[in-house]
C-alpha positions as a Markdown table, in Angstrom:
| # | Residue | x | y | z |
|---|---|---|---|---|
| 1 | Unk | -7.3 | 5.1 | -6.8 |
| 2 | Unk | -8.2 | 5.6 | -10.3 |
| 3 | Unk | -10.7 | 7.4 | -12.2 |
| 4 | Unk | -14.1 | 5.6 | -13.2 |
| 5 | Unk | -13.1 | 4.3 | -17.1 |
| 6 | Unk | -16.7 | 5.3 | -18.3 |
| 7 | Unk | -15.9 | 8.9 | -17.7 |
| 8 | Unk | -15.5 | 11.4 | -20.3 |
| 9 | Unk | -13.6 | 14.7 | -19.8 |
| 10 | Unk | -12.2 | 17.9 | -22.2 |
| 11 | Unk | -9.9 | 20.7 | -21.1 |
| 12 | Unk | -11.6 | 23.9 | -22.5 |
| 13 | Unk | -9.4 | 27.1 | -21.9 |
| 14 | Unk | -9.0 | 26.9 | -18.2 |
| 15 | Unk | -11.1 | 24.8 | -17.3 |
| 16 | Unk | -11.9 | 21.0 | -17.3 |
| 17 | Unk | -15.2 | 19.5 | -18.3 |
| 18 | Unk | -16.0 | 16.0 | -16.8 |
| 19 | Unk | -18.8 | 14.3 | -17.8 |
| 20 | Unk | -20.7 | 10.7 | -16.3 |
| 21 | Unk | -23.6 | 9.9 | -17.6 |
| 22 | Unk | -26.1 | 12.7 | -18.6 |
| 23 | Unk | -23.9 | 15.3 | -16.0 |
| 24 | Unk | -21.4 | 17.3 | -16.2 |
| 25 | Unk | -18.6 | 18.7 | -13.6 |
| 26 | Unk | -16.7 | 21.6 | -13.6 |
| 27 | Unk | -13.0 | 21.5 | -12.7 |
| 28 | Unk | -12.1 | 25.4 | -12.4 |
| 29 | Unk | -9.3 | 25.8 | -10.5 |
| 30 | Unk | -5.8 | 24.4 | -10.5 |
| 31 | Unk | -5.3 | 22.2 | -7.6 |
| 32 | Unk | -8.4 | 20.2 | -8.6 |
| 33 | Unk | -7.0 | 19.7 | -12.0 |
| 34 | Unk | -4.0 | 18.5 | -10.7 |
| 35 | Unk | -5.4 | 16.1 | -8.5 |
| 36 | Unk | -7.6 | 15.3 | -11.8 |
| 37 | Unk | -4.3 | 14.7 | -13.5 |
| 38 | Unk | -2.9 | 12.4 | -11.0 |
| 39 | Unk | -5.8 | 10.3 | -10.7 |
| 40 | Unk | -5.0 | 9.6 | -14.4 |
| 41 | Unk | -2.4 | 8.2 | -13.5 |
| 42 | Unk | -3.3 | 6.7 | -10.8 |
| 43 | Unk | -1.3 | 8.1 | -8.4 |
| 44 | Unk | -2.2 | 7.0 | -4.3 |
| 45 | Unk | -4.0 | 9.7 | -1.8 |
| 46 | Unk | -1.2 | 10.2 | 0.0 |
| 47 | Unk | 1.3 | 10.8 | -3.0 |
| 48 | Unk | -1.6 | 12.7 | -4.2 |
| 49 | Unk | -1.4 | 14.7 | -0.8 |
| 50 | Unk | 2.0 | 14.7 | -1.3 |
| 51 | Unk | 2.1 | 16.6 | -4.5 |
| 52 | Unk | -0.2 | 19.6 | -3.7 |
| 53 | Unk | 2.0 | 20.4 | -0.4 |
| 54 | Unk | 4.8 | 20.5 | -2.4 |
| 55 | Unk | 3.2 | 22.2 | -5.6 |
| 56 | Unk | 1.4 | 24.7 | -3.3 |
| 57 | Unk | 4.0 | 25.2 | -0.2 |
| 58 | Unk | 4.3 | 28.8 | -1.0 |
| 59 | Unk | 1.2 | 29.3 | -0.4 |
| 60 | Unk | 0.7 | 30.9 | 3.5 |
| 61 | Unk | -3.2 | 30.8 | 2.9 |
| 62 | Unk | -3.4 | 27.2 | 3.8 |
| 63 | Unk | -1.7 | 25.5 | 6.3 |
| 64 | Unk | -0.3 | 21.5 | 5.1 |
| 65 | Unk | -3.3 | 20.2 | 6.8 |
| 66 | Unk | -5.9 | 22.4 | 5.3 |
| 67 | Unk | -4.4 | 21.5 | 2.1 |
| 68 | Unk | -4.8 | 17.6 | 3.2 |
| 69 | Unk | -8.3 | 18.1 | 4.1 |
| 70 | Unk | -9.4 | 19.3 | 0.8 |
| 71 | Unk | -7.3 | 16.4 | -1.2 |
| 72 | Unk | -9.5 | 14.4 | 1.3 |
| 73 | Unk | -12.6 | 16.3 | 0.6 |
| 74 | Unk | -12.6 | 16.6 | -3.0 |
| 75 | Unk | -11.8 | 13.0 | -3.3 |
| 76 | Unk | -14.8 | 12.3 | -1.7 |
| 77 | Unk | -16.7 | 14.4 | -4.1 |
| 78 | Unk | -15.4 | 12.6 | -6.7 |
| 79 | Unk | -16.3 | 9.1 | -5.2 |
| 80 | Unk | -19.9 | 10.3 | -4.4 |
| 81 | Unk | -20.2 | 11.7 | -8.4 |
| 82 | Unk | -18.7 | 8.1 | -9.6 |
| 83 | Unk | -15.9 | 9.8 | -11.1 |
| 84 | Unk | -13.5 | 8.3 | -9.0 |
| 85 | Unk | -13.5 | 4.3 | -8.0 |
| 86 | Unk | -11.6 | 3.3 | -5.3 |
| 87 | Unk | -9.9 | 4.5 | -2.0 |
């Protein structure tokens, strides 16, 4: 998985700008800028999956599969917005 090369993104303050094309995104939280981050890298879903159960295991507010369907979900939003290539 690995994030379309004609993209173009800027971290402003707290959030993260992506832009493809003539639109822009807004990355406004912090588990979709980490999954942001390890796209750059182009890290695998389920490392990616991985990473935010660890990160966020503290967290009671979401169960490990809640937190697996929306690294699955936001992925797909990225696909669908041709930030993202891949699968």
């Amino acid at each position: 998985m690995k994030l379309n090369e004609h993209i173009t993104y800027e971290k402003m303050g707290n959030d993260l700008y992506i832009m493809v094309e003539d639109e822009r995104y807004v990355l406004d939280n912090d588990v979709a800028i980490d999954i942001f981050n390890l796209l750059k890298a182009e890290s695998t879903k389920e490392n990616i999956k991985a990473f935010v159960r660890d990160k966020y295991r503290l967290d009671q507010e979401f169960t490990d599969d809640e937190k697996d369907s929306y690294v699955e979900e936001f992925l797909t939003v990225l696909k669908i917005n041709g930030i993202m290539i891949g699968s």
